[in-house]
N, C-alpha and C positions, 0 to 999 in steps of 0.2 A: 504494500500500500504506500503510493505517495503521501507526504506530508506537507504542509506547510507550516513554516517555522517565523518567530519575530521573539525577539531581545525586547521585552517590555520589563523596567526600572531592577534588572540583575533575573529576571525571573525569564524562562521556557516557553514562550506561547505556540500550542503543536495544536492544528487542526488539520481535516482532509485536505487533500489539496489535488487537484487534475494537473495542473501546470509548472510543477515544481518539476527541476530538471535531478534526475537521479544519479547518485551521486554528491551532488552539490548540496544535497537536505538529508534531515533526517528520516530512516523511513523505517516503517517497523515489520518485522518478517512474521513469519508461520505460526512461531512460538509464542507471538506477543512481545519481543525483544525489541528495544527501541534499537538503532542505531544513529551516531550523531558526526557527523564529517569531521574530521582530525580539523582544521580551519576554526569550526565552531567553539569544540572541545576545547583547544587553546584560550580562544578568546576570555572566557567564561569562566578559565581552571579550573575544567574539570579533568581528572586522573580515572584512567581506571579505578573502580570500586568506589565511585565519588558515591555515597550516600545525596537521593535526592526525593524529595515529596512531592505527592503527585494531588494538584487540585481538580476536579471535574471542572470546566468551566468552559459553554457551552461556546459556541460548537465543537468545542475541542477538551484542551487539559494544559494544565500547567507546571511544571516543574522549576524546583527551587532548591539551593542544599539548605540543611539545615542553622548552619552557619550564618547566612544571607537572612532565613525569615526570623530568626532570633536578633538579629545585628538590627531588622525593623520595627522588632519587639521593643528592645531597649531607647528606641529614641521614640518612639511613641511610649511610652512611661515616660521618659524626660520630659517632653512636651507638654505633656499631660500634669506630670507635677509642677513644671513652673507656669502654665494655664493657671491651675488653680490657686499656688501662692499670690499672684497680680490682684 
């Protein structure tokens, strides 16, 4: 299955895609295995065995490591505590 893929704020955006050229994207086989172009993979560092979480988010899914959604955790807490001391 082709994919279509976009880099939205460190985060995975994967929906179907007819036009994406193979190779160049992510596409995911037989198994259900995502696969992601060495290019991308850099971009992003991600490593082999990179731990990543998977959103439903329609029409597609999104992927994140755990690192990234924790790192947005914490400054939304910041924000939020100094929101409310003002």
């Amino acid at each position: 299955m082709k994919l279509q893929v976009s880099v939205e704020d460190g985060e995975l955006a994967i929906s179907p895609g007819d036009n994406a050229e193979r190779g160049r994207q992510p596409t995911l086989d037989g198994k259900g295995r995502l696969t992601l172009p060495g290019q991308l993979r850099k971009s992003l560092n991600l490593v082999p065995g990179t731990v990543l979480l998977l959103r439903v988010d329609q029409p597609g899914l999104r992927l994140v490591t755990p690192g990234r959604l924790l790192g947005r955790l914490k400054a939304a807490r910041l924000a939020l505590t100094e929101a409310i001391r003002d």
